[in-house]
Structures are given as C-alpha cells and as structure tokens.
N, C-alpha and C positions, 0 to 999 in steps of 0.2 A: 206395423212394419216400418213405417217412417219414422214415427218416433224412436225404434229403438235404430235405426241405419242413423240418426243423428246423434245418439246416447251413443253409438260408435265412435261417431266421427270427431266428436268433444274427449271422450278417452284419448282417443288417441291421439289428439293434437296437446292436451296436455301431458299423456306419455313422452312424448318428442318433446316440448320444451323443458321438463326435466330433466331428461339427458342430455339438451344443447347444452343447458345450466351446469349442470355434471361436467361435460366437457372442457365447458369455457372456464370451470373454477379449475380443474386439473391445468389447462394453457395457459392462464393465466395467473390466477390467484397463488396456484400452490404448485408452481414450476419452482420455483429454489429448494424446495424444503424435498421432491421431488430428486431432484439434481444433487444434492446433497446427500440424500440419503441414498443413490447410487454411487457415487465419489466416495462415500464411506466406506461401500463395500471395499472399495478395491486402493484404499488410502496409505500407505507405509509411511509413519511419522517416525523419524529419528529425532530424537533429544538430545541438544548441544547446552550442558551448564555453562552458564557465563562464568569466566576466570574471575574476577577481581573487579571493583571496585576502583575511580581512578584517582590518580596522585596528580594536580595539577600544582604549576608557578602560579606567582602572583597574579596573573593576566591569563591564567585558565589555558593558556598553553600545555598540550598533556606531556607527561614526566614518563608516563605509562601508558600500553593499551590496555582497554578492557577485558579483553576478551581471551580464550583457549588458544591451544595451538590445532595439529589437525584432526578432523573429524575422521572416523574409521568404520565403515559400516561390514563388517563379512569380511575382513583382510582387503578392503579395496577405502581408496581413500576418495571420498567424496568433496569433499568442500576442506578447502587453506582458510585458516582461518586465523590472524595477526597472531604473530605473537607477543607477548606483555613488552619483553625487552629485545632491543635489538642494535646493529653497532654503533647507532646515532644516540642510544642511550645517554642520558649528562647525570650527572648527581647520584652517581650508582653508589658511593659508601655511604650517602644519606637516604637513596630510596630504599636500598637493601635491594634482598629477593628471593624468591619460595622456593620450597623443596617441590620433590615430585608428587607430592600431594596437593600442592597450590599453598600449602601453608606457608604464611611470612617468617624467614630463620635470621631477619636482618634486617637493620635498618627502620623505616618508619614501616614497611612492610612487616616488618614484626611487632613493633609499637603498639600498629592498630588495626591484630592482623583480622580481627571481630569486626570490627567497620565495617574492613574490604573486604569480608569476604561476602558471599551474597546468595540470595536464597532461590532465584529463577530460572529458568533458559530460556533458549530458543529451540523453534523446535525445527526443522527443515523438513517439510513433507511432497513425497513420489505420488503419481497415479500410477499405480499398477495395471497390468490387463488380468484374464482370468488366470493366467500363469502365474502367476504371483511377480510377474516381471516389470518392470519401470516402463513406463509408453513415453518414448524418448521423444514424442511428438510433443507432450504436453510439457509447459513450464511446470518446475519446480518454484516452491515456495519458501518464506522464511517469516516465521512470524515470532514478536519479541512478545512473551508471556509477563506478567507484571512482579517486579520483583525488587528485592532492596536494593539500590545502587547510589548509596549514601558515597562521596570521594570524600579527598583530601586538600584544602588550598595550602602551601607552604610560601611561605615570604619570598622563597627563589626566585630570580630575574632570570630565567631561560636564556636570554640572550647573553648578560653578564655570566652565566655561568659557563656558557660557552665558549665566550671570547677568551676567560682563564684557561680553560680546559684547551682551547686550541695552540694559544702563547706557550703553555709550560711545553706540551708535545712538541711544539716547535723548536724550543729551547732545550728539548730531551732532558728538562729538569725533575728531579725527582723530590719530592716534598712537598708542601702544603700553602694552599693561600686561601685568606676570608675577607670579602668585603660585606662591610654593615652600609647601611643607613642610618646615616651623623643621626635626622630628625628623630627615628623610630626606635634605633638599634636591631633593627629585624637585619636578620643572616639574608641578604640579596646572592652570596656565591658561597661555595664552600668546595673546594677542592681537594683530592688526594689524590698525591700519583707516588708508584703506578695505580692504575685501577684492574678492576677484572671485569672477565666478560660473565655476565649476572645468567648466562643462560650452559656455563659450563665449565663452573665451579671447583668440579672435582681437579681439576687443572690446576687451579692457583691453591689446594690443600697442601703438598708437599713444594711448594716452591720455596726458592730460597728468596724471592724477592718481596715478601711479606705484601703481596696487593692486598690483602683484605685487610690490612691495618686503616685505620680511619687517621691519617699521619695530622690533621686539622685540629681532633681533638686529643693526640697524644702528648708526653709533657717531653721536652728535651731543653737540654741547658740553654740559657739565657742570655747570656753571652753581655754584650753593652748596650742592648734596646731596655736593660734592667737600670741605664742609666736616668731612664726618664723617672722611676719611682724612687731614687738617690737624691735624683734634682726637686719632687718633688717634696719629700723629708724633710731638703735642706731650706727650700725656702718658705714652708707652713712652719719649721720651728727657728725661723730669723737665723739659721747657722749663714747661708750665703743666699746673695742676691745676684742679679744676672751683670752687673759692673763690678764687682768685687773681684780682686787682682787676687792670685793664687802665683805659687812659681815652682816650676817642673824642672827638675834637672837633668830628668832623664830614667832617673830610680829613685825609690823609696824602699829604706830599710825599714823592714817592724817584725821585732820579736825575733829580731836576730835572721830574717830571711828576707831577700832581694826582690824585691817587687817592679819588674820592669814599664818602662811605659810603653806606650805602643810606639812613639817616636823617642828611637835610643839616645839624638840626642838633643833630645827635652824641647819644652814650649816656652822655657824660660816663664819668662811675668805673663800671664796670658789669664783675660777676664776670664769669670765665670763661666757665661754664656758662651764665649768662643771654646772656653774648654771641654764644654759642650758638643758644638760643631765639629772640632778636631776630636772629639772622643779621646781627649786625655786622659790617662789612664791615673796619673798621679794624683790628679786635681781631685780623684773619684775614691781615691785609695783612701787619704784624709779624710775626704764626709762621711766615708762607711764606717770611719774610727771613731769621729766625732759625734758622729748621731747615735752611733752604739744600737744594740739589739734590737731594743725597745724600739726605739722610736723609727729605724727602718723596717721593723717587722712591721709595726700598727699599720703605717704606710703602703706598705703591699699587702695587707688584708682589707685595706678600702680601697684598694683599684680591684677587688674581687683576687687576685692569685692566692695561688693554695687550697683550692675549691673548684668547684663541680658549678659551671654556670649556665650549661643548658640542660644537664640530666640527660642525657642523649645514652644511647650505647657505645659502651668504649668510649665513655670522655673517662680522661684523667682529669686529676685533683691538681695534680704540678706539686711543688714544693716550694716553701719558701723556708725551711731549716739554714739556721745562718750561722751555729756557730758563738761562742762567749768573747774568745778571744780577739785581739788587736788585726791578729794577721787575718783571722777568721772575718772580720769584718772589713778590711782592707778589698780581702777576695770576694765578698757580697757587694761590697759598693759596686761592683765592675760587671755584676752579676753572674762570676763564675762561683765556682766550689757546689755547693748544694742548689743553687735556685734554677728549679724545672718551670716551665712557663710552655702553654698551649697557644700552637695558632689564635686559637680565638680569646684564649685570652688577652694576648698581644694588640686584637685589634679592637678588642674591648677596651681596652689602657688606652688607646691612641683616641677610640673616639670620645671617651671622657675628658681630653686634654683639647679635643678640637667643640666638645660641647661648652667653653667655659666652666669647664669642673662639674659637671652633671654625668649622673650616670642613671642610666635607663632599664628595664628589664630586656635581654638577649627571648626574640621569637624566634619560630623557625617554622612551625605549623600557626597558619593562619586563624581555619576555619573549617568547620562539616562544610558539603555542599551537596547537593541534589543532584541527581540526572542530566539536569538543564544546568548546575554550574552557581544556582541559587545559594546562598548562604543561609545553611541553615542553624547554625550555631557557634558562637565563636570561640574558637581554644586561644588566644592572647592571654597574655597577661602583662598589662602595663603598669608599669611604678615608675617613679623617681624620684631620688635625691643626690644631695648635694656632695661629692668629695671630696673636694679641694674648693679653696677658693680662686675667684673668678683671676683676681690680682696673679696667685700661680699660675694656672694654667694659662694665663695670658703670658707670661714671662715663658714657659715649657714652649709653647707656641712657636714663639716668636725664634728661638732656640732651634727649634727643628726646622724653620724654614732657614735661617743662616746654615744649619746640618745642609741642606740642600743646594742654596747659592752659592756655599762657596767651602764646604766642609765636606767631611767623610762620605755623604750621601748626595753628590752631584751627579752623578750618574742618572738620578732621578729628575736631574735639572731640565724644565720648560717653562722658559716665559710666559708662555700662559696659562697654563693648569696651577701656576704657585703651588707647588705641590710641598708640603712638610714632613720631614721624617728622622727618622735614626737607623739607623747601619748597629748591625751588630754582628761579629763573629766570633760564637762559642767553642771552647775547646774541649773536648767531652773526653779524652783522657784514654778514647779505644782508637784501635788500630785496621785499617781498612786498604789490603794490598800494598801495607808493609808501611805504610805513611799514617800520621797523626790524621784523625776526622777533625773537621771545625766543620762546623754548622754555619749557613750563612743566613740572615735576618737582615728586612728591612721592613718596620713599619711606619706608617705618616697617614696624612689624609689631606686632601685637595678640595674645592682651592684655598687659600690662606683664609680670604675674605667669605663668611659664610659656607663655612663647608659640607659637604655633603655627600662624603663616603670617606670612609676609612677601612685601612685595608691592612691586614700583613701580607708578608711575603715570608715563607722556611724552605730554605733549601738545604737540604740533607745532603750533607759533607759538599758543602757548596763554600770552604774555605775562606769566604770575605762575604760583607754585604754588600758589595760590589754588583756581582751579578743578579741577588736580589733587587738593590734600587732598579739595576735594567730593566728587569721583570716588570715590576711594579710602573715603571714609567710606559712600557708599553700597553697592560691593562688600563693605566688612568688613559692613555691617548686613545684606546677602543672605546672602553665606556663614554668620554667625549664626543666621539663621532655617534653610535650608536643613541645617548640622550638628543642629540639636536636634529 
C-alpha cells in the first residue's frame, strides 16, 4: 500500500511538472507565434504599388516622388499618399510625365520608362474585430516589401535650375535658357517656358500657348550669335584677324539688293574685333561672301549645328542650309535666311569658345542609382576634341568680352562676373499681333579668366538681345551667390 501511495505520488508530481512545462513553453516560448496567429485571423492587408522609381539632380536632390497618389479602400480613402509631381516641380519638359497608367509619355519618364517602373508595394495593414471591422484602438501599420527601385541621377543643379526658372517667371519671359559646365559640358539647367502642370495635361492639349514644346531643344533663326561661327571661318582660314580695319558705310549692295547695317549710318573704318562688339552687320556681310559656302558651312558642322547633340525627345537638328549665292551668303554671314540654331546648341558654341577650342560630349543623365542613391552604373559618355584652335578661340573670346564692356551686349556688364557674350536679334519673317517677330539671343560664358559655365539665353519675340543679356546677367549674379 505504501509503495504504491508513492508510485502515486511520483506520477503525479511528474504529471504537474509537464504541464508547468506545457504552460511555461505556451507563456513564454511560443507567445508571438501564438499572437500572431490570432492577429492573422482578424488582419485586413491592403496593397499599395509604389508609383515610380526616382529622378534625382546631381546632388540627389529628388526631381520626383516615389510614390502613388491616394489610396481607396471600399469608396473611403485611407491613406494620402505624395504625389510624383507637384507645383514646386523644376525640369518638367526634361522629367516628362505618365499617363494614368503610371506609364512614362514624356520626357526621361518615357526614356526609361522600364527602369522606373518597379516591381513591389507596400502593404498598409488594419486589426479587425470579429465583425470584420477596423479596432480603431489599434495602430495601423505600413510595411515596405522588397522591390526594384533602381532611380535616375541627371547632371541638373536643382538649385541652378530653379533660380532660371524663377528669373524667367519673374521677367514673364517666354523661351528658352541652358547652362553647361565649361569643365564637363554636362546640362546643369535646361529651361522652357511656358511650362505645364505635368499632373493635368489635358489642359495644355488644345492650348494655343504650345507648353509642351521643349523651346530649349527647338531650332529657331539665328539671328547675329551665328556671328561667332563667321568670326570663327574668318580667322582658322587667315581671311581676318581681330585688328584688321574693315569700313561700313552704312550698306552693302550685292547682287543688285541692299543690305543694310544695323547702324544706318555706318561704323566707318572699324577693326575686326570691334566690329564684332558692335555687331556690324557690313563687316559680316563681306566674310559670308568671301568665305563662301564651303568653308562657312565645314565651320558650323564643327561647332556641332545642323545635328541632333543630345538625342533627347523633340530635339531638333536646326539647319545650316546657306544658299550658292553672294546675297545668299551675305544673309548667312549675319546668320539670318536659313540658319536654325537650338538653345543648346548656342550654348554649346559658346562653351567651345570659352573651352580654348575644345569640345566635350553634351550629358544630361548621370547614372543608375539604388534606393539609397548609390551609383550603380553609369550612362556618360565622355569624349573630346579639338575645334578650332586655341589662337581663335582666344581672339572669339576676347571679342565677346569687348561685346559686353563696351558693345551690343552691355546689358550683361559686371565688373566682376567678366562676363562674355553676343547679342543676337533674329527676324524670322512671321507675324505676331500685326507686328514683325524678332527673336532675341544672348550667349556668353563667365568669368573671362577660367570660366566655368556657359549659358544661352532665347527669348521668343523678344525683339533685341537686349533683354536677353538682362536675363542672363541676373542668372550669372544667382548662380554667383548660390556657388559661394
């Protein structure tokens, strides 16, 4: 009897410590998985795809957001969620931007609309009660699932492209400006105005103000900024040099038609270089005649015009069709008649002339980058060679900075930016509220000594490069403050 009252009493104490054990493994050990598998039952996960892939500036500043607009669960809206674009947007006719599928219809959005687009979401999850209701007591959650979100780095300066974009608005000017970097020639700004709002499109389809023209890469007459590749013809084939006396009387006749100067009455004996500065029109009339077809065309096919230099959407080619004859070449010296020319190719010309005669390859997209902004592959493409020589383009130089101190393009004058340029106003032969259009241009690049940006300026039906130099004198005074 005792022994079996102890063969009880051993059962049953190891009965009880396997169920404290039982116990303490449910409290302890397999409480989450426990917990979790109750939270399942009653878990409502909505699934939010991430929008895009991001577009960043040089310095990883975003261009774009990531993400959707708002979330919809049952006709009730849950969660705001960014949207990609919004009115602080910059670089909208170089970002582009999607339809209502999220596909990219524009821009580098359309480029590389495979990149950005991406393969994950997020998911936002409710605790329900047994009603299948939300327990407003508990947080919601947001968890990011793993997914491609390869971006974009483009050469853009955010800042520089702002400080354009805010000048032109403020000047209510309409047309185009591109600033490079002298060192790189990578695209830091690219402006068009007007622009449009990239999140309600249908709007600017039937307008008469063409926003969605990309007016940076369009080709429009050339006006006397095509004096710089006249002066450069004349002095790579020893026709003039920058003291050589020229004499303007005011007109030139050729082929039996009047070719007036821009000052009626004449520059008289006036050097090269100065006739230059003053944008003589006679002194320009002669080198178009004398260098002839040939040797002005070769010329503007190595400053790149008449071609396609970034490949971008909606870049024009421009033109440089000139024409057989005397008069025909007269009117090309001065760069009217046929020669179309792009913002960017304008500021491409200029910084070849501020490179010492070198010319670069034109970037615009950087680099792939990663989640974190990492570099993970780089789209550049860097070249260079020689254009002109170093002897020209020192002479062209030197040229535009007198354009500025004391010639047609003073407007753009500060003593300490040294800023160099040419003025040009093209006459494009249509008519715009009953009056002749003239285009107004100004390209240069700053400072004299070592320089390091060049820029244009096109202002559509902006009559003189007058108000372009202004333009352009107030972006070089921003980017100054903004670098230091």
């Amino acid at each position: 009897m005792e022994k079996r009252s102890k063969f009880m009493f051993y059962m049953f104490v190891v009965v009880f410590l396997l169920l404290l054990f039982v116990i303490l493994k449910i409290i302890i050990f397999d409480k989450a998985s426990f917990m979790s598998a109750a939270t399942n039952q009653h878990l409502q996960k909505d699934s939010v795809k991430l929008f895009r892939g991001m577009i960043y500036d040089k310095n990883l500043i975003p261009l774009v957001d990531s993400r959707g607009y708002v979330l919809k669960y049952k006709n009730e809206v849950k969660y705001s969620i960014t949207k990609r674009y919004d009115e602080k947007s910059r670089a909208k006719h170089i970002i582009g931007y999607v339809n209502a599928e999220n596909k990219g219809v524009s821009g580098i959005e359309k480029m590389y609309n495979n990149l950005l687009e991406t393969t994950g979401n997020f998911e936002i999850c409710n605790i329900n009660n047994v009603h299948n209701l939300s327990v407003a007591s508990l947080p919601k959650t947001l968890k990011e699932n793993d997914y491609l979100s390869n971006g974009i780095k483009l050469t853009l300066d955010y800042h520089i492209q702002k400080i354009t974009e805010d000048i032109f608005d403020k000047n209510n000017a309409e047309g185009a400006a591109v600033v490079l970097d002298v060192e790189t020639f990578d695209i830091l700004c690219m402006v068009s105005k007007p622009d449009f709002d990239q999140s309600n499109i249908e709007k600017h389809i039937n307008s008469d103000g063409s926003e969605l023209v990309n007016r940076a890469l369009s080709a429009y007459n050339a006006g006397s900024i095509f004096k710089i590749i006249t002066s450069a013809a004349a002095i790579e084939n020893n026709i003039a040099q920058y003291d050589d006396l020229f004499f303007c009387p005011g007109l030139r006749k050729i082929d039996g038609h009047i070719f007036n100067c821009n000052n009626k009455e004449g520059h008289k004996f006036i050097t090269f270089g100065d006739a230059f500065a003053a944008s003589c029109n006679v002194c320009f009339y002669d080198l178009g005649v004398i260098l002839t077809n040939e040797k002005l065309y070769d010329m503007a096919k190595k400053f790149s015009l008449g071609k396609k230099i970034l490949d971008f959407e909606g870049e024009a080619e421009g033109s440089i069709e000139m024409g057989a004859f005397d008069a025909d070449m007269a009117n090309t010296g001065i760069g009217q008649g046929k020669i179309l020319i792009t913002p960017l190719q304008a500021a491409k010309m200029a910084a070849i002339i501020a490179t010492g005669g070198f010319e670069k390859n034109i970037n615009l997209v950087s680099h792939i980058v990663d989640k974190m902004g990492n570099e993970v592959r780089s789209m550049r493409y860097d070249d260079e060679k020689k254009v002109i020589s170093t002897f020209c383009a020192d002479q062209i130089k030197k040229m535009m900075k007198n354009t500025v101190d004391y010639g047609t393009g003073s407007a753009a004058y500060d003593e300490n930016l040294n800023i160099c340029g040419k003025t040009g106003s093209a006459e494009t032969g249509w008519e715009k509220n009953g009056s002749l259009m003239v285009h107004g241009w100004f390209v240069g690049f700053f400072p004299y000594e070592n320089p390091k940006y060049a820029m244009s300026i096109f202002l559509e039906n902006g009559q003189s490069g007058k108000k372009a130099a202004k333009i352009f004198l107030e972006i070089a005074k921003e980017i100054e403050r903004y670098k230091l």
